[in-house]
C-alpha positions, 0 to 999 in steps of 0.5 A: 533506478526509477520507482513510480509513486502515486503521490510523493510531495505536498507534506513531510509524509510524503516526503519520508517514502523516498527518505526510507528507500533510498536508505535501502539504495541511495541512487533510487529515483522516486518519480511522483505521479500526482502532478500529471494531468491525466491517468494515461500521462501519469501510466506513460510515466511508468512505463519508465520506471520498474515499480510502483508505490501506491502511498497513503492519502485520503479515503477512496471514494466508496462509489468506487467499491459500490457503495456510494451510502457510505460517503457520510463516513469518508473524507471527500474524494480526490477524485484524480487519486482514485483514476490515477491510482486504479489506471497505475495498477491495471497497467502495472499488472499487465506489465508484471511491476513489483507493486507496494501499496500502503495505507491508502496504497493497500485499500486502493490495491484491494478495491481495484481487483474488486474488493470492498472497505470498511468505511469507518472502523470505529463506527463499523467494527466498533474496536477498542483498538485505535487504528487512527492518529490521536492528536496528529500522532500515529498510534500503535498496536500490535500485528500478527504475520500468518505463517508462511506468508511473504511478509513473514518471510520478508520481515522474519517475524510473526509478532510485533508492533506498527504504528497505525495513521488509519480509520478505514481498511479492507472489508471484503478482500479481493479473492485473488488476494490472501490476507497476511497479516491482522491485529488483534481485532482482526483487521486485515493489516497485509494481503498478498497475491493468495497461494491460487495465484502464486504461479508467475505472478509479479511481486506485489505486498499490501500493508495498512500501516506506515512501515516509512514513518516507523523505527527502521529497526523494527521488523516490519519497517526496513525489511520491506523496504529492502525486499521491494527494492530488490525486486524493483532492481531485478525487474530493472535489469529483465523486463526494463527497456 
């Protein structure tokens, strides 16, 4: 079983996506997409997989979401990522694939369907939560799931602790989207497709922290991992040629 990831080499970050999935299925088959020359090689590449995972990485380019004022705040952009990973999406969507973004995965997902980020937490929302790492070392805070939501009912818990590796998240969320889950200062940590756009959409989940570098034990690590990887196999076997 094949699952498409929009980068899954280059660190030991990267390399802890396929470790956490394939503790779900050892037989999966992490095909990383980074490497092709162009969107429409790597969207080719898909088309032979039946999932995408959209991983964390550097800043989105604002200019992407309009707001290029912003760019003092970011990372420089890997201009590549952001063509890769918005050509990934659209074609996925056409062909109804289970998506999972994180980190960056979800704040890409959201600007693709037209949404916007918060460039900057610390200077923009101004929190005394830390959502960044502290000396190369994830932090953690605690997450709120809102009931009734997919992420509750995946990872069966409305309250817990997430490590947190980020300093931007979403600002305004797409409104095809529903935010699912929030930290204490209202950061949107999850969305999901909202209930207006339920009906025979594909799965698709978005979480702002690194549920693959977390205890798998925790709730809001393996939990999502499983359910991804079910409905990759079930795509596999319906739609899959």
């Amino acid at each position: 079983m094949k699952i498409a990831a929009s980068r899954a080499s280059g660190s030991e970050n990267y390399a802890s996506y396929q470790r956490w999935l394939r503790t779900v299925d050892p037989d999966v088959d992490v095909v990383d997409l980074y490497p092709c020359a162009t969107p429409d090689e790597a969207v080719a590449l898909m088309k032979e997989c039946s999932g995408l995972l959209l991983t964390g990485g550097p800043d989105v380019n604002p200019a992407r979401y309009g707001q290029s004022e912003k760019a003092a705040l970011c990372e420089p952009p890997d201009e590549h990522r952001d063509a890769l990973e918005l050509a990934l999406i659209e074609a996925a969507t056409e062909a109804n694939m289970p998506v999972l973004g994180i980190c960056r995965g979800a704040q890409i997902l959201n600007v693709a369907f037209g949404g916007t980020l918060i460039a900057d937490i610390p200077t923009v929302v101004g929190t005394e939560i830390e959502h960044r790492q502290v000396d190369g070392v994830d932090s953690h805070h605690a997450v709120h799931a809102e009931p009734g939501s997919l992420i509750k009912r995946i990872c069966r818990a409305l309250d817990g602790t997430i490590n947190s590796a980020h300093h931007q998240s979403v600002e305004r969320l797409a409104t095809i989207f529903a935010p699912s889950a929030t930290s204490p200062d209202g950061v949107i940590e999850a969305f999901e497709w909202g209930d207006a756009a339920m009906g025979g959409k594909p799965f698709l989940l978005a979480v702002q922290w690194h549920p693959e570098r977390m205890e798998y034990g925790n709730p809001f690590s393996l939990p999502i991992a499983q359910h991804f990887v079910s409905e990759v196999a079930a795509y596999s076997q319906l739609f899959a040629q």
